[in-house]
N, CA, C and O atoms as a GROMACS GRO file, in nm:
protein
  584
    1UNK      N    1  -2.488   2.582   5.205
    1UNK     CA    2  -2.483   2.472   5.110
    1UNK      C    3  -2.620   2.409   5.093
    1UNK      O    4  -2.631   2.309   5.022
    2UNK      N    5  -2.696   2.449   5.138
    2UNK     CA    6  -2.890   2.394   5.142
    2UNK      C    7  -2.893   2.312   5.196
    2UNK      O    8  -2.946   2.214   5.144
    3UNK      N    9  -2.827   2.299   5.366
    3UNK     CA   10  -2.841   2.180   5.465
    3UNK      C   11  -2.805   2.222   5.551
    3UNK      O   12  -2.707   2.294   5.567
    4UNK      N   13  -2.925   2.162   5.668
    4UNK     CA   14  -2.900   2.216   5.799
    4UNK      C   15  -2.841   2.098   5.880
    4UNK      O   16  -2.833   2.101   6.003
    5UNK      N   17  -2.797   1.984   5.793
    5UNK     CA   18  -2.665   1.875   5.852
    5UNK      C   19  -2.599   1.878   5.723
    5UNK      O   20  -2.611   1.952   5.626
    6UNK      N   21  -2.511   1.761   5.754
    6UNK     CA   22  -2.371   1.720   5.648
    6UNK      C   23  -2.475   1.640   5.557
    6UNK      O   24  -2.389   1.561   5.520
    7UNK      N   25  -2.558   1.609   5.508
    7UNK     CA   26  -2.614   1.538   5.422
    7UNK      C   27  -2.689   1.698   5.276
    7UNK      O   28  -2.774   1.785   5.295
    8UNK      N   29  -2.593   1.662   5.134
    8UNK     CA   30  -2.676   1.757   5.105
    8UNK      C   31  -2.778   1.746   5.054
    8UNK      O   32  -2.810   1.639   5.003
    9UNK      N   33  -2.887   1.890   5.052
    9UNK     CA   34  -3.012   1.850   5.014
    9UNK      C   35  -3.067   1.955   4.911
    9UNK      O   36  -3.098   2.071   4.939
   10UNK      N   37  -3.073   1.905   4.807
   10UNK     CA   38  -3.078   1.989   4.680
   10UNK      C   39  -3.224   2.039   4.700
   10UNK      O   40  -3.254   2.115   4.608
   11UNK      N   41  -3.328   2.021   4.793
   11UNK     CA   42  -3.440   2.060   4.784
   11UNK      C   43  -3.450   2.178   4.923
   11UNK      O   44  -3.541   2.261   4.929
   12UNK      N   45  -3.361   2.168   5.007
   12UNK     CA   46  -3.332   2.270   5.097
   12UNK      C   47  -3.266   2.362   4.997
   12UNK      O   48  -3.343   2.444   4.944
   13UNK      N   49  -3.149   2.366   4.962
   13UNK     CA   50  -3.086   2.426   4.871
   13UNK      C   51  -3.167   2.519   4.791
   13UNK      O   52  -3.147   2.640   4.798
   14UNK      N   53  -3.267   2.463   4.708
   14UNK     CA   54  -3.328   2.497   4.631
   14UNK      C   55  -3.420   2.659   4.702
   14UNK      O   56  -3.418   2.777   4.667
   15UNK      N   57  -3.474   2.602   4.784
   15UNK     CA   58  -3.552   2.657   4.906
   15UNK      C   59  -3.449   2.752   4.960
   15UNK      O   60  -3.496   2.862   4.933
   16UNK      N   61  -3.385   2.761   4.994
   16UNK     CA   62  -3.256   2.910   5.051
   16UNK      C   63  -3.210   2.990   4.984
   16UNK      O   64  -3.192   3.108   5.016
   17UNK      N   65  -3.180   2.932   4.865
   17UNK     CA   66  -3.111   2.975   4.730
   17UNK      C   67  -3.162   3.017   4.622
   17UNK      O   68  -3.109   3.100   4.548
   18UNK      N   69  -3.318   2.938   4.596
   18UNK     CA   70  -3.354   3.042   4.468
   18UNK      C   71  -3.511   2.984   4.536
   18UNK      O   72  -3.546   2.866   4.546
   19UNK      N   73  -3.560   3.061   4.562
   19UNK     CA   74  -3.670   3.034   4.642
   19UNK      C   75  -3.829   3.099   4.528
   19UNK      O   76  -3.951   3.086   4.542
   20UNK      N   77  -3.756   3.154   4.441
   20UNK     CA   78  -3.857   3.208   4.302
   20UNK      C   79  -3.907   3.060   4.190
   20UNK      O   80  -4.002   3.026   4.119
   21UNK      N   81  -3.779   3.011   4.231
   21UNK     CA   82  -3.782   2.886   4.136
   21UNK      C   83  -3.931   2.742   4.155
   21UNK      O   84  -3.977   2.700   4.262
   22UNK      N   85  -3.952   2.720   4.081
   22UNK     CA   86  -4.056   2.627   4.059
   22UNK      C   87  -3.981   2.483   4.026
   22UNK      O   88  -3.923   2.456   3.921
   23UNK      N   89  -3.998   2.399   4.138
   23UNK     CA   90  -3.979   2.278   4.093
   23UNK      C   91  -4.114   2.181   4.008
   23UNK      O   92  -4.202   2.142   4.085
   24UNK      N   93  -4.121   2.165   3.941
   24UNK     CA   94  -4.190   2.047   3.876
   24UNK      C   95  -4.183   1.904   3.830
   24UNK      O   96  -4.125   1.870   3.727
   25UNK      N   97  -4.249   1.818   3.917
   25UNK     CA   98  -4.200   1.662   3.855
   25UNK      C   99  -4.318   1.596   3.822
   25UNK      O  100  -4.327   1.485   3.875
   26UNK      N  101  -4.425   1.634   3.740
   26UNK     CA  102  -4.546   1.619   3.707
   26UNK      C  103  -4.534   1.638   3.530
   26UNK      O  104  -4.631   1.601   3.464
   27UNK      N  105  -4.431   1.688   3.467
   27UNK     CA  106  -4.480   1.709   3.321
   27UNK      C  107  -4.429   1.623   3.241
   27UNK      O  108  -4.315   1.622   3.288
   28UNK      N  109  -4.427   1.562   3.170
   28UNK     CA  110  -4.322   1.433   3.078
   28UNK      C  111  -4.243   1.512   2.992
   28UNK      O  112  -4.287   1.596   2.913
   29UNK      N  113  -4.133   1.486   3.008
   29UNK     CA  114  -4.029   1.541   2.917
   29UNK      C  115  -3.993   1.451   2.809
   29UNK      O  116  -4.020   1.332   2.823
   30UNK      N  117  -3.931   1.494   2.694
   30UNK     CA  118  -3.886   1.423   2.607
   30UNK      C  119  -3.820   1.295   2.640
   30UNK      O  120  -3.801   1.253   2.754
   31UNK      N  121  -3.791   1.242   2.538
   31UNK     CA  122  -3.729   1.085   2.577
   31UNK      C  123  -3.557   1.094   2.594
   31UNK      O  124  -3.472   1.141   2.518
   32UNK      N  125  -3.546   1.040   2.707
   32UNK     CA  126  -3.318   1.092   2.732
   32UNK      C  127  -3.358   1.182   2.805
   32UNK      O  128  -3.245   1.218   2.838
   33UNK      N  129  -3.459   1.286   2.888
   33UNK     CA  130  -3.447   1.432   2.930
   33UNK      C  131  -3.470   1.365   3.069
   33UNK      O  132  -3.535   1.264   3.096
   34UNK      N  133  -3.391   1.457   3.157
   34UNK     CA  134  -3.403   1.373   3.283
   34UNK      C  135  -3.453   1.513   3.364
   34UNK      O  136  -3.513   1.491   3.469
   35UNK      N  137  -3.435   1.657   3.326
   35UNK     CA  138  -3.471   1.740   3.375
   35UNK      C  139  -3.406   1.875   3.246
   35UNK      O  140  -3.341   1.882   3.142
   36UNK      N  141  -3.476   1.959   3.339
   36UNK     CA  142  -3.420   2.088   3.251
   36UNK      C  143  -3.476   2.188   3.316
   36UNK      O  144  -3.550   2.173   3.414
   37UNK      N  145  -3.433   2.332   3.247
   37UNK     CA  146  -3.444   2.463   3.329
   37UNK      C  147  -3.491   2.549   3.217
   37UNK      O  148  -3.485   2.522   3.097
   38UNK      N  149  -3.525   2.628   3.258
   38UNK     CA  150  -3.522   2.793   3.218
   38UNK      C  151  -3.439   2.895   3.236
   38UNK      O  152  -3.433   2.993   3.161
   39UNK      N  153  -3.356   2.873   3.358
   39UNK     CA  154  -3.287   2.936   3.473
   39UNK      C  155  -3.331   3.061   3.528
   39UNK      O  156  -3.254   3.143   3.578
   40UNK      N  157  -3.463   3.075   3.517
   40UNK     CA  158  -3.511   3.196   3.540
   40UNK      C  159  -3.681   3.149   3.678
   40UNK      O  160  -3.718   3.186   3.789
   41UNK      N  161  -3.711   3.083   3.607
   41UNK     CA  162  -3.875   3.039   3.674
   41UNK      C  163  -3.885   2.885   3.722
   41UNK      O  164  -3.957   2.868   3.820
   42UNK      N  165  -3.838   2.801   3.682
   42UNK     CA  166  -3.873   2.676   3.690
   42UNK      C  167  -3.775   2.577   3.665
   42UNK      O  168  -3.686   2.612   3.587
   43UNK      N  169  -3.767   2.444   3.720
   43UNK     CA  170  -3.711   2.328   3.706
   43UNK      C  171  -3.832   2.222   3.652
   43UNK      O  172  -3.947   2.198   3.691
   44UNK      N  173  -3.768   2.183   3.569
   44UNK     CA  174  -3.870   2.010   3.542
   44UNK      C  175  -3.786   1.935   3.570
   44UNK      O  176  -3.667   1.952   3.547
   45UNK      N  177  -3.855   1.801   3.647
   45UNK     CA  178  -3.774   1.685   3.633
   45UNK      C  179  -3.887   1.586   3.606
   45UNK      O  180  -4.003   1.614   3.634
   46UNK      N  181  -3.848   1.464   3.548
   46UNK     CA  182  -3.877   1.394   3.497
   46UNK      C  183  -3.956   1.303   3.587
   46UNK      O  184  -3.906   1.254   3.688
   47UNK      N  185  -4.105   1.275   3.542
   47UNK     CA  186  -4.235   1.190   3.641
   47UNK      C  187  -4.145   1.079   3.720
   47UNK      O  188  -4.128   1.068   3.842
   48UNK      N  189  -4.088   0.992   3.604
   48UNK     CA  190  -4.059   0.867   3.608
   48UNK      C  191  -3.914   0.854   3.710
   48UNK      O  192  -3.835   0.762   3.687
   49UNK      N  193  -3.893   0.928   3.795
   49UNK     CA  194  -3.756   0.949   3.867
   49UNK      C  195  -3.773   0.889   3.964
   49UNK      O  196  -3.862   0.947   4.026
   50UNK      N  197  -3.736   0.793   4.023
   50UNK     CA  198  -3.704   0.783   4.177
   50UNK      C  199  -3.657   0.868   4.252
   50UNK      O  200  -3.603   0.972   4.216
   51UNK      N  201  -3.675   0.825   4.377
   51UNK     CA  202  -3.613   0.962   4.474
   51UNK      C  203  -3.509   1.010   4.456
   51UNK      O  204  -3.503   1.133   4.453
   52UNK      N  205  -3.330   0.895   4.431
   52UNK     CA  206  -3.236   0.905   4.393
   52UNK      C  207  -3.237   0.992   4.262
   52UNK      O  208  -3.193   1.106   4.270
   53UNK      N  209  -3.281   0.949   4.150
   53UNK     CA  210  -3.306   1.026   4.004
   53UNK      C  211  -3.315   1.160   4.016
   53UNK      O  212  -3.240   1.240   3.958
   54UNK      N  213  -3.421   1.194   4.105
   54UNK     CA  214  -3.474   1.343   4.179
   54UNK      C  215  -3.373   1.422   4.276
   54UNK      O  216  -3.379   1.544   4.294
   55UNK      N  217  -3.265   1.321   4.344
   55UNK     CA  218  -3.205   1.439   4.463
   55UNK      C  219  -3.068   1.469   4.307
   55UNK      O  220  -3.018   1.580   4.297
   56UNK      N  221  -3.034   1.367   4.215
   56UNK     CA  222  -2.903   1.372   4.166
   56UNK      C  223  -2.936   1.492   4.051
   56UNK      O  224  -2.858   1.580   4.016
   57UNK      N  225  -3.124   1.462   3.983
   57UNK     CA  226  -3.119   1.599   3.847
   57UNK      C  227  -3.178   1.696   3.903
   57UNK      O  228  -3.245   1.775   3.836
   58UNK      N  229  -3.166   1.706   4.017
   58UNK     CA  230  -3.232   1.835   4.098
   58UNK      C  231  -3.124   1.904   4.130
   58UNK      O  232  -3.127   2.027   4.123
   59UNK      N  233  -3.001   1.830   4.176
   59UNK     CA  234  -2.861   1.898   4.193
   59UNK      C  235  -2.814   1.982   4.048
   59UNK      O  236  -2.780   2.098   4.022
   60UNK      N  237  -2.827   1.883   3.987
   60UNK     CA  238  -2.754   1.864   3.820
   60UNK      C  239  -2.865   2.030   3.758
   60UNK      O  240  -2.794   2.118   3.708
   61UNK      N  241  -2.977   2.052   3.761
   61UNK     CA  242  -3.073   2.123   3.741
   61UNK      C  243  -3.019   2.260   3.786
   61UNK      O  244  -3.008   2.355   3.708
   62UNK      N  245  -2.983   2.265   3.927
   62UNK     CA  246  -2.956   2.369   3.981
   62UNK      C  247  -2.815   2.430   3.946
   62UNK      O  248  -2.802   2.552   3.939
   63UNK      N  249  -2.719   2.351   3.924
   63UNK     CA  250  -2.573   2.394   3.856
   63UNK      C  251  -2.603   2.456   3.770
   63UNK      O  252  -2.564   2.572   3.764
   64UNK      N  253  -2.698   2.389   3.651
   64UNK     CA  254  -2.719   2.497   3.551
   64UNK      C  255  -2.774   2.600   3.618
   64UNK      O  256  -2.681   2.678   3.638
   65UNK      N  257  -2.857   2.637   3.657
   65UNK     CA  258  -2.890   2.764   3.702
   65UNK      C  259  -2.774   2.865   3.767
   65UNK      O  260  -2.749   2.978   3.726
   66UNK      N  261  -2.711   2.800   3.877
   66UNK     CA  262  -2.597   2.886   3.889
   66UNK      C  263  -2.464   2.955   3.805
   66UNK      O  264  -2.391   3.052   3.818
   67UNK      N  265  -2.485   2.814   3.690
   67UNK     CA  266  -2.360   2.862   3.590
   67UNK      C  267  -2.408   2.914   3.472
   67UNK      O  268  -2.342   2.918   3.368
   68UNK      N  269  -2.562   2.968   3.490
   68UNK     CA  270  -2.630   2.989   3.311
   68UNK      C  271  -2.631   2.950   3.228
   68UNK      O  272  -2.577   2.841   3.213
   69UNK      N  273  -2.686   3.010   3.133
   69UNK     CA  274  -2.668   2.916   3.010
   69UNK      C  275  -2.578   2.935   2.930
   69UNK      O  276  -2.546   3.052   2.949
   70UNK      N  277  -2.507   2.888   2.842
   70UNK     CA  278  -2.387   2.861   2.772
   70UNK      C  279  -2.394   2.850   2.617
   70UNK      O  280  -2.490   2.780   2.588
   71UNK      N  281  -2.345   2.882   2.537
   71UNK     CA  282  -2.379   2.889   2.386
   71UNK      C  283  -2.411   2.737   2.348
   71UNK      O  284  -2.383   2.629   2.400
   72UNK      N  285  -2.457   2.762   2.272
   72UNK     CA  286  -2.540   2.548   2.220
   72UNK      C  287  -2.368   2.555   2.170
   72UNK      O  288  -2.319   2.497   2.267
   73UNK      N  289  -2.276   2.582   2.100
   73UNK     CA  290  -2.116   2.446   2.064
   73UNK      C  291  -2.096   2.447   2.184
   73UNK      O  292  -1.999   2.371   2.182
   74UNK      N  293  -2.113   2.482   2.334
   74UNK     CA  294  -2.074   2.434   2.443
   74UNK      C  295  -2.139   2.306   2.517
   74UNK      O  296  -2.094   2.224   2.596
   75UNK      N  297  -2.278   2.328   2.451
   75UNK     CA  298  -2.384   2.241   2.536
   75UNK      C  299  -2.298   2.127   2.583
   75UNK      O  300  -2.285   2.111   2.704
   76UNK      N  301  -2.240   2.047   2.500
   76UNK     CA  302  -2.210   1.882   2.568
   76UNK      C  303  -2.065   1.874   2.688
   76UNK      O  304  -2.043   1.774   2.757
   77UNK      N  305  -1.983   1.996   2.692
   77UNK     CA  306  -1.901   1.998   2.771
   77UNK      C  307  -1.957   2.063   2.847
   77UNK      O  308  -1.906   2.048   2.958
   78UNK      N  309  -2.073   2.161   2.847
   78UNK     CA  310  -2.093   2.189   3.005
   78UNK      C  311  -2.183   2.091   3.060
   78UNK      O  312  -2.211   2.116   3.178
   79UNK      N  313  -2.251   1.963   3.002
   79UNK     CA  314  -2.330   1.874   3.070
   79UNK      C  315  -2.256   1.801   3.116
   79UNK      O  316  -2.297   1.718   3.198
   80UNK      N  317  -2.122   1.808   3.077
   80UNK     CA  318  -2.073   1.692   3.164
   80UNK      C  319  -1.984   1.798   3.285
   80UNK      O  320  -1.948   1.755   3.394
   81UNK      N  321  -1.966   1.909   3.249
   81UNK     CA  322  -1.903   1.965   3.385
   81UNK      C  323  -1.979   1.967   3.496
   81UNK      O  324  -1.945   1.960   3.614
   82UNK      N  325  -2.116   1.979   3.434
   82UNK     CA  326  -2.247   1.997   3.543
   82UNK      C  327  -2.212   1.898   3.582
   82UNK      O  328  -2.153   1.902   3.690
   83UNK      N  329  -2.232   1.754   3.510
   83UNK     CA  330  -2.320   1.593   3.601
   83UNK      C  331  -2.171   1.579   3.697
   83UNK      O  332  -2.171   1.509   3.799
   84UNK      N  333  -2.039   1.657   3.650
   84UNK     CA  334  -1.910   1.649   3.748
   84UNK      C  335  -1.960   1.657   3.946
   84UNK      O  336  -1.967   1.581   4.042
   85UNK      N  337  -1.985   1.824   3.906
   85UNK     CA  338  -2.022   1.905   4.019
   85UNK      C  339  -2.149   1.851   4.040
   85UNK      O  340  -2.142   1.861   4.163
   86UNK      N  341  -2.233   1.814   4.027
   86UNK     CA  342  -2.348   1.724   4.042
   86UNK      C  343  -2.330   1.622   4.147
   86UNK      O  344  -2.365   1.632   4.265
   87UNK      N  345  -2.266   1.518   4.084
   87UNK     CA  346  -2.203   1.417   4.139
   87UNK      C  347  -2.098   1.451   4.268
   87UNK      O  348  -2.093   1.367   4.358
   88UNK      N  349  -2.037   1.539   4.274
   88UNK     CA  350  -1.952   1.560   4.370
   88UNK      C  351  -2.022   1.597   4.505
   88UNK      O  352  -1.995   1.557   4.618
   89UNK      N  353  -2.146   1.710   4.451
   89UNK     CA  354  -2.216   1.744   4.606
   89UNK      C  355  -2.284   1.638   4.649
   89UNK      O  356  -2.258   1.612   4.766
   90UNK      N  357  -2.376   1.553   4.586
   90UNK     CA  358  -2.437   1.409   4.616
   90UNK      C  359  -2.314   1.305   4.664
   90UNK      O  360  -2.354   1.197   4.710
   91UNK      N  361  -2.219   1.318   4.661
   91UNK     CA  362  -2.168   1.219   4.671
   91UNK      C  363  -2.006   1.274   4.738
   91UNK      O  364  -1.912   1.283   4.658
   92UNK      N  365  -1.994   1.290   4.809
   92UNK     CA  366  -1.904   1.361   4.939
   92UNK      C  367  -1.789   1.196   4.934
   92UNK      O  368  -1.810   1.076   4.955
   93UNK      N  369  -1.649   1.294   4.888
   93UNK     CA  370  -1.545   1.147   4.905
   93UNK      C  371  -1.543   1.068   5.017
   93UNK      O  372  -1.504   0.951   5.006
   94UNK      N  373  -1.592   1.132   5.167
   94UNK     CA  374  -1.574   1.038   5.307
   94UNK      C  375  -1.650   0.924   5.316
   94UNK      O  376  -1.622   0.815   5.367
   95UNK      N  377  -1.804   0.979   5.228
   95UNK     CA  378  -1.906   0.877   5.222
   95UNK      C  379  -1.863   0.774   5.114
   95UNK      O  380  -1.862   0.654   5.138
   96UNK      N  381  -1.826   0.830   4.986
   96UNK     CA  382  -1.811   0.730   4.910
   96UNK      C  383  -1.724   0.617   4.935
   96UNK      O  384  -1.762   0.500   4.936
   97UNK      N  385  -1.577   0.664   4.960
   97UNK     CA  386  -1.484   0.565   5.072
   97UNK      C  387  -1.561   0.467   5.132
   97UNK      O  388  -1.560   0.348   5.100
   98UNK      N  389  -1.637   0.526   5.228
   98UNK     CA  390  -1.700   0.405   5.326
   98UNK      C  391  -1.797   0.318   5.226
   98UNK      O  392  -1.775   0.198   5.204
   99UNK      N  393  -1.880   0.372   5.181
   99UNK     CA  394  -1.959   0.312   5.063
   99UNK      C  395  -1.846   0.151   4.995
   99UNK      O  396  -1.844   0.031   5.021
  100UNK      N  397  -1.771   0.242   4.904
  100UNK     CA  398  -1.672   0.147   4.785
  100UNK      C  399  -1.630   0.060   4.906
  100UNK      O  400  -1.617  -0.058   4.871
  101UNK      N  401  -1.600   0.085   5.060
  101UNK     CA  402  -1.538  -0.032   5.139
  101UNK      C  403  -1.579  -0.143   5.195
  101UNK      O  404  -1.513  -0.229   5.253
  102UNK      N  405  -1.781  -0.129   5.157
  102UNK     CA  406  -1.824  -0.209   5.181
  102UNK      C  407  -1.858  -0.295   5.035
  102UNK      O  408  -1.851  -0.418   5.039
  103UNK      N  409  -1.896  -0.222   4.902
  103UNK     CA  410  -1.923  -0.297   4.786
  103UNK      C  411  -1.839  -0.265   4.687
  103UNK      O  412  -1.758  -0.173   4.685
  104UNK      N  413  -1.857  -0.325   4.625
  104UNK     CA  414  -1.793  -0.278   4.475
  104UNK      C  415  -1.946  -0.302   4.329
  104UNK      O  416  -1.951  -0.324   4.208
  105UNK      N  417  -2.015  -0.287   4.409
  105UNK     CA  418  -2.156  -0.306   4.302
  105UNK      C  419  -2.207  -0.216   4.310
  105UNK      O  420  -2.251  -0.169   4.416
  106UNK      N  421  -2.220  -0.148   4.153
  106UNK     CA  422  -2.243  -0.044   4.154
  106UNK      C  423  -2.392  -0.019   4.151
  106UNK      O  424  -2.417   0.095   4.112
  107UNK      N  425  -2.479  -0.077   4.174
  107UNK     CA  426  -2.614  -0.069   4.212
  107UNK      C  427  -2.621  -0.074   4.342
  107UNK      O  428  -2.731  -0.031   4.377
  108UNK      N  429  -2.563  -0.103   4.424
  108UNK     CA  430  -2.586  -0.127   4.578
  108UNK      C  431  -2.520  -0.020   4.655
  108UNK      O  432  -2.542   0.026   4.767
  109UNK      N  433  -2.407   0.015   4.534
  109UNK     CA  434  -2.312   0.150   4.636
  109UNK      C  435  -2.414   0.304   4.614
  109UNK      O  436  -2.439   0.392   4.696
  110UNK      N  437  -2.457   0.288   4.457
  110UNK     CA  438  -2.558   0.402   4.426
  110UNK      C  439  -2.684   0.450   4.559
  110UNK      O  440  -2.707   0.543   4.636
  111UNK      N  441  -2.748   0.291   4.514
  111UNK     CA  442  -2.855   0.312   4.642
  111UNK      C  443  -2.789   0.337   4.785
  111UNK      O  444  -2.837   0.436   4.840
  112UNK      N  445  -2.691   0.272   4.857
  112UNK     CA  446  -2.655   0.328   4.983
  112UNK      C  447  -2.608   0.492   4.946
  112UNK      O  448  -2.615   0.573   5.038
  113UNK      N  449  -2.578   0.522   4.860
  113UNK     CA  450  -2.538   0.698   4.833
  113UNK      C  451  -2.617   0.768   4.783
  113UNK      O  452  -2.577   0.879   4.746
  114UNK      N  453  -2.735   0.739   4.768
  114UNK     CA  454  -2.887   0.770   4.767
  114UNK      C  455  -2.874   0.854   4.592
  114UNK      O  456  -2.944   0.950   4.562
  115UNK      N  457  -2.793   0.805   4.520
  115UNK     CA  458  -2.790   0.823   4.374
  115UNK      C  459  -2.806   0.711   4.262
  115UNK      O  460  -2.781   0.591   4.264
  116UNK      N  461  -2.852   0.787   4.171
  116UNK     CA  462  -2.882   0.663   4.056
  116UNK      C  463  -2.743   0.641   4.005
  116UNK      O  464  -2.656   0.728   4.004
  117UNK      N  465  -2.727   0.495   3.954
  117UNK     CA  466  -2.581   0.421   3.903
  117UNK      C  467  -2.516   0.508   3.818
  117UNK      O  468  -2.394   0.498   3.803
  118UNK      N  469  -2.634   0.663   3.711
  118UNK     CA  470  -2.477   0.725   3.684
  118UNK      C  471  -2.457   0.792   3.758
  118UNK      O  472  -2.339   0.781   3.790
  119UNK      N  473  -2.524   0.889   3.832
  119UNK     CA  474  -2.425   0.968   3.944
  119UNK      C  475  -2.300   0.916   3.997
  119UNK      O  476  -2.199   0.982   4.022
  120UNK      N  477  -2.319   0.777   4.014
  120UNK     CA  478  -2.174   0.729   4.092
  120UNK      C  479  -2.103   0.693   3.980
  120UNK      O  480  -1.981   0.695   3.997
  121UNK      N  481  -2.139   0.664   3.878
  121UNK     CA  482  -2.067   0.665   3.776
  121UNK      C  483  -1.939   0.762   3.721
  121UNK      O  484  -1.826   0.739   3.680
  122UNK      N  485  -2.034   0.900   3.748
  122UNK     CA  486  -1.991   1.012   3.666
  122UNK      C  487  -1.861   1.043   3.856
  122UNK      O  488  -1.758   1.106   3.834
  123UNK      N  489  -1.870   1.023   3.918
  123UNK     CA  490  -1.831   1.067   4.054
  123UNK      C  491  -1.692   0.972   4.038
  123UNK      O  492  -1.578   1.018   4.030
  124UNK      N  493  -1.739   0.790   4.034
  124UNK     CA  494  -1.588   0.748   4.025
  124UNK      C  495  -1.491   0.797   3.904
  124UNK      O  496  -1.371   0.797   3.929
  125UNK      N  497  -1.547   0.853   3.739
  125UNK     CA  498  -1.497   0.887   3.606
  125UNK      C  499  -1.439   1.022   3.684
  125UNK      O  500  -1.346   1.063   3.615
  126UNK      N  501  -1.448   1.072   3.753
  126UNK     CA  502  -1.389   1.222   3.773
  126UNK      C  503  -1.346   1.233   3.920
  126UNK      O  504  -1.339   1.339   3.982
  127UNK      N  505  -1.317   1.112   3.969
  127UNK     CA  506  -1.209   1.135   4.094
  127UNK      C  507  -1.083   1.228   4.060
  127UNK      O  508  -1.053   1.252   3.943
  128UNK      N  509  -1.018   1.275   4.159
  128UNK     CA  510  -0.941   1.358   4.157
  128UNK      C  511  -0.821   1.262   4.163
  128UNK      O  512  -0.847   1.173   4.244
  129UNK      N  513  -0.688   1.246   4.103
  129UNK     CA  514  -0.598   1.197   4.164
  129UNK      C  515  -0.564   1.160   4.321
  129UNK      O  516  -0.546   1.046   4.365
  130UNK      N  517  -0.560   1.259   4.379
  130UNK     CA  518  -0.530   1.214   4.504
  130UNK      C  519  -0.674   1.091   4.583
  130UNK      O  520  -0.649   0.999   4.661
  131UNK      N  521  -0.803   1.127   4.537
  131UNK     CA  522  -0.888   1.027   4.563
  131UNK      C  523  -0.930   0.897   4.530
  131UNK      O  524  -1.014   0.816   4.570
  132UNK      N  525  -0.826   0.907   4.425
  132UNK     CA  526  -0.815   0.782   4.369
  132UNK      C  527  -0.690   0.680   4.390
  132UNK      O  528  -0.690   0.558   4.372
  133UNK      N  529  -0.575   0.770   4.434
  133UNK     CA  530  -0.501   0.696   4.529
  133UNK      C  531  -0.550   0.632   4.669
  133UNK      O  532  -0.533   0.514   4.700
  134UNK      N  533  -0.596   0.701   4.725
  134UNK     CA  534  -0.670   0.673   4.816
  134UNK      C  535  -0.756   0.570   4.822
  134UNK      O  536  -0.744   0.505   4.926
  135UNK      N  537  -0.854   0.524   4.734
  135UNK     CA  538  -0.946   0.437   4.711
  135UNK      C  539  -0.849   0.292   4.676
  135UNK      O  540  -0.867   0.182   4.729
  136UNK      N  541  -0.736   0.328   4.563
  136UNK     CA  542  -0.667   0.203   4.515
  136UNK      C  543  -0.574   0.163   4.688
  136UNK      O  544  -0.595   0.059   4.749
  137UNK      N  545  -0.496   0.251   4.727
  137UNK     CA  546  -0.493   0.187   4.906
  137UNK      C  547  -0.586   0.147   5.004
  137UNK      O  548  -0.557   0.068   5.094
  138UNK      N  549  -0.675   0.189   4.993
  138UNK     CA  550  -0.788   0.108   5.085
  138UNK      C  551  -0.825   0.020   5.011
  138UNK      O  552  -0.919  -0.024   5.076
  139UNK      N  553  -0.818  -0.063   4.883
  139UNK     CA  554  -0.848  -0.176   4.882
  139UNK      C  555  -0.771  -0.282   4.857
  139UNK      O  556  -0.805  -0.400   4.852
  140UNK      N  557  -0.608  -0.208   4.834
  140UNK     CA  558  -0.518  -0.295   4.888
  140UNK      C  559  -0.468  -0.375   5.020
  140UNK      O  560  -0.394  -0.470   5.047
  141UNK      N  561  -0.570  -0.262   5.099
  141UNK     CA  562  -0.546  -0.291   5.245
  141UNK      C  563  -0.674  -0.418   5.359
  141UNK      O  564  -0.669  -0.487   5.462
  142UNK      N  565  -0.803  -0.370   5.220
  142UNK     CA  566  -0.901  -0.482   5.260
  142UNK      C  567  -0.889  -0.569   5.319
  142UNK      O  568  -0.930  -0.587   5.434
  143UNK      N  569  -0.810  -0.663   5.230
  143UNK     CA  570  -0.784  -0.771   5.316
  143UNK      C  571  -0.657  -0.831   5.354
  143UNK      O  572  -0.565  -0.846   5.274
  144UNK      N  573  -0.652  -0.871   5.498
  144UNK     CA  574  -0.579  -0.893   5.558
  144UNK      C  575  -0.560  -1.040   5.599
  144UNK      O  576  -0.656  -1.114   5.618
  145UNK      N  577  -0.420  -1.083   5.612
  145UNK     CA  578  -0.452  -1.235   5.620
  145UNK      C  579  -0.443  -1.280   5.803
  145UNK      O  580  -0.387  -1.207   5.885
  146UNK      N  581  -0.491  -1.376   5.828
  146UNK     CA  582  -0.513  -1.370   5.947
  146UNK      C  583  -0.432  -1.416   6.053
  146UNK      O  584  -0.470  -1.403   6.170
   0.00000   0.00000   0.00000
């Protein structure tokens, strides 16, 4: 999975898995472009990224590469299947749980989950049923009266 612990790391990953590939975060991309591929030679990601920005379109970067490229009338449903699976490896349901049990701000839960506000965005929009039961009982259970 490109980790030599439970934390994943899209730059180990990168490194085990396609080790031909060129990361780049030095070139300015268009305006809205947060990264992009070739799927053959290279990744760009975008100067202006924080670290978070960088581990979430470095994930997001690499899906495309594993799932190729896709006819342009597909483009906008496979960006969001990507930022799905994106979001899911960055953001592991045990961690998020503990995360959502301490905040409900979604700038503060991002940064403790070391993703930018949409990663967790796109992660709570595509919970699975059963994880979302889950989440609505643990915060029924929050609080307790004394």
């Amino acid at each position: 999975m490109g980790t030599r612990t439970n934390e994943w790391n899209p730059w180990m990953h990168a490194g085990d898995k396609y080790p031909h590939l060129t990361i780049c975060c030095s070139t300015k991309l268009p305006p809205g472009i947060a990264g992009y591929t070739d799927y053959r030679t290279t990744i760009w990601l975008a100067p202006h990224l924080d670290a978070w920005g960088r581990r979430f379109h470095l994930t997001h970067e690499l899906v495309h590469v594993e799932r190729g490229p896709v006819p342009k009338p597909l483009t906008a449903t496979e960006e969001r299947i990507v930022d799905s699976i994106a979001a899911r490896r960055c953001i592991p349901f045990t961690k998020l749980r503990h995360v959502m049990s301490e905040t409900e701000d979604c700038a503060t839960a991002a940064e403790r989950l070391f993703v930018p506000p949409h990663g967790l965005k796109v992660r709570l929009r595509t919970l699975t049923v059963p994880e979302r039961e889950t989440l609505r009982e643990d915060r029924r259970h929050a609080w307790t009266p004394n």
